[in-house]
N, CA and C atoms as a LAMMPS dump frame, in Angstrom:
ITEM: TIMESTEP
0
ITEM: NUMBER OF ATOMS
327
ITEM: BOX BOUNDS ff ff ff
-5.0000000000000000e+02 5.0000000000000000e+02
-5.0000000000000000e+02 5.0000000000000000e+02
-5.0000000000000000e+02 5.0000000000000000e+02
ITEM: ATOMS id mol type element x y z
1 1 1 N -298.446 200.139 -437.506
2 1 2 C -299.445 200.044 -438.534
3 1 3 C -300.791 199.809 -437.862
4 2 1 N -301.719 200.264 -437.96
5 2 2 C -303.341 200.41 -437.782
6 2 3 C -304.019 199.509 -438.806
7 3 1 N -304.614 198.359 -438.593
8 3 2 C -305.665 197.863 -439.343
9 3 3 C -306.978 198.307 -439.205
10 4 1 N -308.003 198.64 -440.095
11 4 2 C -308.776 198.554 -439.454
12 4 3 C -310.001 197.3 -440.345
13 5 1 N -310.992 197.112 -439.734
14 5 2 C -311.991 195.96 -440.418
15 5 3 C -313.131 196.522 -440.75
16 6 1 N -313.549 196.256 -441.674
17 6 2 C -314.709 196.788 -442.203
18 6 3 C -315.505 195.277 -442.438
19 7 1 N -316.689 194.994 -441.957
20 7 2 C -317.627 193.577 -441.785
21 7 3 C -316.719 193.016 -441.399
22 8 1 N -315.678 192.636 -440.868
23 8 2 C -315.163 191.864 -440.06
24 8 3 C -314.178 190.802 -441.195
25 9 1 N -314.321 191.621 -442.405
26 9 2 C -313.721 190.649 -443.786
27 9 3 C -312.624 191.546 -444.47
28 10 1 N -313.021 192.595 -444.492
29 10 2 C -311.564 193.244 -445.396
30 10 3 C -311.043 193.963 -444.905
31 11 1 N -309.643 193.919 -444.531
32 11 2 C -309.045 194.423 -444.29
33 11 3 C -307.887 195.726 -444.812
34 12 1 N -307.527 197.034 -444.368
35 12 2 C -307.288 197.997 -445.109
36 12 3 C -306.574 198.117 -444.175
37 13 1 N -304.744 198.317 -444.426
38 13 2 C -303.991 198.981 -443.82
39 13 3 C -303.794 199.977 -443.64
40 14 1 N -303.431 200.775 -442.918
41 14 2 C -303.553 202.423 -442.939
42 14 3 C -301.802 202.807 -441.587
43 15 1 N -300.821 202.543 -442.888
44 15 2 C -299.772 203.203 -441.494
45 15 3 C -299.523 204.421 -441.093
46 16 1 N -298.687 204.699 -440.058
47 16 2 C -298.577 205.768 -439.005
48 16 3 C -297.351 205.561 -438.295
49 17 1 N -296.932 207.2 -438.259
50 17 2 C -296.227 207.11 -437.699
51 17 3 C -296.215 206.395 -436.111
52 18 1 N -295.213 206.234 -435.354
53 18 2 C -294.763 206.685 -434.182
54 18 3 C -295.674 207.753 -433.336
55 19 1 N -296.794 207.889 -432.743
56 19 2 C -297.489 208.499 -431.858
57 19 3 C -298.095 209.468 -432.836
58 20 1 N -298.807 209.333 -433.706
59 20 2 C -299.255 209.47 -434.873
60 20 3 C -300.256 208.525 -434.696
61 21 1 N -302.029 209.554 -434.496
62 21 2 C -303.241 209.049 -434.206
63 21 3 C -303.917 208.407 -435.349
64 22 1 N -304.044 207.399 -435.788
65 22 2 C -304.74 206.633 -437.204
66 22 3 C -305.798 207.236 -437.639
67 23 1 N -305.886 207.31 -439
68 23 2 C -306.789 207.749 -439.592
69 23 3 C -308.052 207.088 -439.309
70 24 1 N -309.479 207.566 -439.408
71 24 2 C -310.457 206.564 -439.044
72 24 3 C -310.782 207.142 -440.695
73 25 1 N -310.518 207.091 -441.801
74 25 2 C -311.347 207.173 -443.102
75 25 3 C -311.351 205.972 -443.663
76 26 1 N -312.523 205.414 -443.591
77 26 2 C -312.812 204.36 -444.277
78 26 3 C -314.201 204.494 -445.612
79 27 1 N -314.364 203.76 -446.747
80 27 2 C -314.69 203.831 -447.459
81 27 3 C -316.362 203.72 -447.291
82 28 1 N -316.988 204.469 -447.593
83 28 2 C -318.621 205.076 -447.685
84 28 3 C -319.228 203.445 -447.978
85 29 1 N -319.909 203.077 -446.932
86 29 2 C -320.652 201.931 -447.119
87 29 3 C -321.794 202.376 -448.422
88 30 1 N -322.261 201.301 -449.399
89 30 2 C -323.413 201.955 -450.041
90 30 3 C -324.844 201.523 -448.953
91 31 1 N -326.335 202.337 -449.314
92 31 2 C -327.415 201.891 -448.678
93 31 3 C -327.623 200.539 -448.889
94 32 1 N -326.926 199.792 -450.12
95 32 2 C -327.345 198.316 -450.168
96 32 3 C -326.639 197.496 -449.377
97 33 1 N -325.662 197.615 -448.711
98 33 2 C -324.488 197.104 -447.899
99 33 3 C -325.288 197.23 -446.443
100 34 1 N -325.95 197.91 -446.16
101 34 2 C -326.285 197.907 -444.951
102 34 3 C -325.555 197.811 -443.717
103 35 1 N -325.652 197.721 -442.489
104 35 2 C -324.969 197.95 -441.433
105 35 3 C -323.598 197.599 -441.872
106 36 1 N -322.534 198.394 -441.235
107 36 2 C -321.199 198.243 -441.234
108 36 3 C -320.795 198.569 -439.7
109 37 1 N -320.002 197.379 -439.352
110 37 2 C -319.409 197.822 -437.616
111 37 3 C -317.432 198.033 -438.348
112 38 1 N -317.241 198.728 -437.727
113 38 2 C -315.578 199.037 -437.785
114 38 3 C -315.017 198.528 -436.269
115 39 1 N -313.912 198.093 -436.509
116 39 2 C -313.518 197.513 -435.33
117 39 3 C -311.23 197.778 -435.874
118 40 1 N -310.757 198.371 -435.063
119 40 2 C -309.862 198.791 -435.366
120 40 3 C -308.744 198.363 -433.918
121 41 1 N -307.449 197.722 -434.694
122 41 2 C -306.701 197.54 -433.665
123 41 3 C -304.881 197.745 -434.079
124 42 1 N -304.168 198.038 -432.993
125 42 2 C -302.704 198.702 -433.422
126 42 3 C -301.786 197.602 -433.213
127 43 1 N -300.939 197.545 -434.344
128 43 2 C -299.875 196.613 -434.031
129 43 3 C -298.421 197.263 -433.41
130 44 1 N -298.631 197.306 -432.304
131 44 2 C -297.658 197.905 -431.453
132 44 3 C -296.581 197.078 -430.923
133 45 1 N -295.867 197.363 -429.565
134 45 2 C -295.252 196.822 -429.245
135 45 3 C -296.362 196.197 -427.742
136 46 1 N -295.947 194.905 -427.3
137 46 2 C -296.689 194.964 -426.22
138 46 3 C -296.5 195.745 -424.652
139 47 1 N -297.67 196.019 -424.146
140 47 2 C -297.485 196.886 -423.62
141 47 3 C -297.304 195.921 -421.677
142 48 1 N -296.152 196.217 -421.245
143 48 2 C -295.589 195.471 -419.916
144 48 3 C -296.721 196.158 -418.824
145 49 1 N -296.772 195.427 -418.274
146 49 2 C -297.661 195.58 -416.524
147 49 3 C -296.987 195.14 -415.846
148 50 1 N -296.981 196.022 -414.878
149 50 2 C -295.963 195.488 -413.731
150 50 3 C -296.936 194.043 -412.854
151 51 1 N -295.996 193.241 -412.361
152 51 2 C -296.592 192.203 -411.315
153 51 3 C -297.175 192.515 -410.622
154 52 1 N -298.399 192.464 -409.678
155 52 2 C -299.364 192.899 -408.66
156 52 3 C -298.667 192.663 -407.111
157 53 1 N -298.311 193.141 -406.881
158 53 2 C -298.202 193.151 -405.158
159 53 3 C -299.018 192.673 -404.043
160 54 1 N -299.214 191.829 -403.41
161 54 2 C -300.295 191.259 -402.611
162 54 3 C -300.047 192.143 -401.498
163 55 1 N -301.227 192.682 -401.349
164 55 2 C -301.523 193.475 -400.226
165 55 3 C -302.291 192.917 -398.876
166 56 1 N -302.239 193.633 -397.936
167 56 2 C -302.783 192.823 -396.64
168 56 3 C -303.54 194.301 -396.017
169 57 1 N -305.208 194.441 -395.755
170 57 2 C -305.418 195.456 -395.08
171 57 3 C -305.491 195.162 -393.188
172 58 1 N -305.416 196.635 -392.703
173 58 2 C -304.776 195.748 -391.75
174 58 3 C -305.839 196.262 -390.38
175 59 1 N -306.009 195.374 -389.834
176 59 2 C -306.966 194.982 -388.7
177 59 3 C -306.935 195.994 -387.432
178 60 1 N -307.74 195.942 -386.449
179 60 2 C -307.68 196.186 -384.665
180 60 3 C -306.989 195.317 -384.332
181 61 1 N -305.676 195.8 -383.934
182 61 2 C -304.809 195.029 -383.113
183 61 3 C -303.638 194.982 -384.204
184 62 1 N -303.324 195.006 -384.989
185 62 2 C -302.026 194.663 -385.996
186 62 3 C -301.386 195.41 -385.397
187 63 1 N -299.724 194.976 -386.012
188 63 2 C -298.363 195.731 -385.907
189 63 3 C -297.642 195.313 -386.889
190 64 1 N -297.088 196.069 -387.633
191 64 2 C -295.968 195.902 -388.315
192 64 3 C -295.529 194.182 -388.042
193 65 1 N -294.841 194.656 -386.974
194 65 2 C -294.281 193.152 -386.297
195 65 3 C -294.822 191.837 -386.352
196 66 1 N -295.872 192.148 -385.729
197 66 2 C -297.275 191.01 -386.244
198 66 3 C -297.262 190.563 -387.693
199 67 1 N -297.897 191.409 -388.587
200 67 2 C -297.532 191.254 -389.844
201 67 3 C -296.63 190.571 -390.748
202 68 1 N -295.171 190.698 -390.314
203 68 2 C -294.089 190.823 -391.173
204 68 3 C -293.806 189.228 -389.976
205 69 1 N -294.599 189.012 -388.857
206 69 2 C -293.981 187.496 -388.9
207 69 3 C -295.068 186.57 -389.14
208 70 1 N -296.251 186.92 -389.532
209 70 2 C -297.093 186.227 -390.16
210 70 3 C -297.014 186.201 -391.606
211 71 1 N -296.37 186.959 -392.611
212 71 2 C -296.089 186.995 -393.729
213 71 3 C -294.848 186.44 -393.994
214 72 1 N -293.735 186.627 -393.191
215 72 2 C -292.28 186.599 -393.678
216 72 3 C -291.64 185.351 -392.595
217 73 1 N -292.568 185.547 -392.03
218 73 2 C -292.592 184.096 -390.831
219 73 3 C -291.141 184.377 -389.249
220 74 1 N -291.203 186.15 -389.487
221 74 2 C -290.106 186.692 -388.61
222 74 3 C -290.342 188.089 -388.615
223 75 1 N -290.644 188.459 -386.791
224 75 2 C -291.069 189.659 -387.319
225 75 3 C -289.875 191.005 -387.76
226 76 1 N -288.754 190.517 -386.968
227 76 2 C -287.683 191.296 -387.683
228 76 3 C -287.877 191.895 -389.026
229 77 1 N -288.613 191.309 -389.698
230 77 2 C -288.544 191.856 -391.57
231 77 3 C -289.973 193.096 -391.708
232 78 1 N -290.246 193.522 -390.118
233 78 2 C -291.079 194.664 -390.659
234 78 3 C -290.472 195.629 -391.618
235 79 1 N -289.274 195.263 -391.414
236 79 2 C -288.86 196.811 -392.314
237 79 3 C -289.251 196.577 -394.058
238 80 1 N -289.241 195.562 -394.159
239 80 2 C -289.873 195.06 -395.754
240 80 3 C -291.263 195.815 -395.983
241 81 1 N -291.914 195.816 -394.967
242 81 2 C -293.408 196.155 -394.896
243 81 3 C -293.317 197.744 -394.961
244 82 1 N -292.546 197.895 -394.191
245 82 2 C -292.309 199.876 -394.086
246 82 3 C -291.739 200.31 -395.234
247 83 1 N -290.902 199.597 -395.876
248 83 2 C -290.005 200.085 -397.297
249 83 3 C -290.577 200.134 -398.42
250 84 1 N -292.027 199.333 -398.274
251 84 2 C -292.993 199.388 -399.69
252 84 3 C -293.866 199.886 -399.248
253 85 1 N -294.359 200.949 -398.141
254 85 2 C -295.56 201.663 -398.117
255 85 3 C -294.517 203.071 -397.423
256 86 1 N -293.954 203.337 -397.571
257 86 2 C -293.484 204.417 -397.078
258 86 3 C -294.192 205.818 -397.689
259 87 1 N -295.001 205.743 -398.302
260 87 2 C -295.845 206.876 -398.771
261 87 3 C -297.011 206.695 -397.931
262 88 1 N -297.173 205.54 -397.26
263 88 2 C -298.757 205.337 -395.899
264 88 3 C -298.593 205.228 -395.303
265 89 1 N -297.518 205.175 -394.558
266 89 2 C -296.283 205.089 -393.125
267 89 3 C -295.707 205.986 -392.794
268 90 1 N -296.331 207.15 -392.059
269 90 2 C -295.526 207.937 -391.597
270 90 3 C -294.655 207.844 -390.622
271 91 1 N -295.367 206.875 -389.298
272 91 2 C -294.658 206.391 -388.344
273 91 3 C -294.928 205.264 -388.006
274 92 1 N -293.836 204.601 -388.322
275 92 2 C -293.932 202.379 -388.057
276 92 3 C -295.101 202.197 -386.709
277 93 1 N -295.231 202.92 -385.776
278 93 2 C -295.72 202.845 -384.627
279 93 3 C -297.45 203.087 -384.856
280 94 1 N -297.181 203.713 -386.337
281 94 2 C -298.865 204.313 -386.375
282 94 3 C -299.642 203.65 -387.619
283 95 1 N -300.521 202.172 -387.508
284 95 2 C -300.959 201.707 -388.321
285 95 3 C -302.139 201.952 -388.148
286 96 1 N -303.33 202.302 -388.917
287 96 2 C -304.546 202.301 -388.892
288 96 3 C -305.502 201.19 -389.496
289 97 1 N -306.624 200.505 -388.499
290 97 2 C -307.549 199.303 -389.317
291 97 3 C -308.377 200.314 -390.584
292 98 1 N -308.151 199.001 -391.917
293 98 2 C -308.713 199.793 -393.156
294 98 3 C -307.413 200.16 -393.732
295 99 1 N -306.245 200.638 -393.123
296 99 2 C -305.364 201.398 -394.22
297 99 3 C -304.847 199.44 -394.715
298 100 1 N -304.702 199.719 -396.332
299 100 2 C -304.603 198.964 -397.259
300 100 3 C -302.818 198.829 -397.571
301 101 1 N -302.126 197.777 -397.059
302 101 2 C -300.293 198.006 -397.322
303 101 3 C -300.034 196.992 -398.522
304 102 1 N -299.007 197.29 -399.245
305 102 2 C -298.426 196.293 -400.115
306 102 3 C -297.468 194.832 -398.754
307 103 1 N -297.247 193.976 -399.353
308 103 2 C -296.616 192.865 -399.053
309 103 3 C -296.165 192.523 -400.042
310 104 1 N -294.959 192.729 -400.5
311 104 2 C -293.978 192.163 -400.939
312 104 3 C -293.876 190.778 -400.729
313 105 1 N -293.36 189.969 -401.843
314 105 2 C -293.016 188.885 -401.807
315 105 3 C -291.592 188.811 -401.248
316 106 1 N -291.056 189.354 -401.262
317 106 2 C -289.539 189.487 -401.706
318 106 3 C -289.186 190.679 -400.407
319 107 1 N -288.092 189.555 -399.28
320 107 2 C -287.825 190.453 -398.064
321 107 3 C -286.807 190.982 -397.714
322 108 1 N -286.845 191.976 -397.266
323 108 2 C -285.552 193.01 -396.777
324 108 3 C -284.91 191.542 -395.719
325 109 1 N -283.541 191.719 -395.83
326 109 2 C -282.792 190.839 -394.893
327 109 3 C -281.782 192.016 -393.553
């Protein structure tokens, strides 16, 4: 269902389907009414965001290795680091300063 507000006081329901764009017809302000703002909002379902990933960009001098034991506190768990950027990792051996990696909270064992 689509509400929308007319002066911020009355409210006019207007339902819809399922991906079904709301009507914007609302009723002809008169010239004595003067300004009218419309302000319109959907009662949907809420919409999920995934959790943010803390990222680490990475320096002159980094390694994987480096990384993953300054993050994971062992560098064994680079592979955590390689398994969530594997679309910017072509080769574990080839990190560039500036390229931007996810860090996972959560480590490969």
């Amino acid at each position: 269902m689509v509400r929308q507000f007319v002066k911020h006081d009355d409210v006019i329901p207007q339902p819809t389907a399922l991906g079904e764009r709301p009507s914007s017809a609302l009723p002809a302000p008169s010239p004595s009414e003067g300004r009218v703002s419309l302000q319109a909002s959907l009662d949907a379902e809420p919409v999920l965001t995934p959790i943010e990933t803390p990222q680490v960009t990475i320096k002159p001098g980094n390694s994987l290795w480096a990384l993953s034991r300054e993050i994971y506190g062992a560098g064994r768990h680079y592979a955590t680091l390689l398994k969530a950027n594997r679309d910017k990792i072509a080769d574990p051996k080839l990190i560039y300063p500036g390229q931007v990696l996810a860090a996972p909270k959560n480590m490969e064992e």
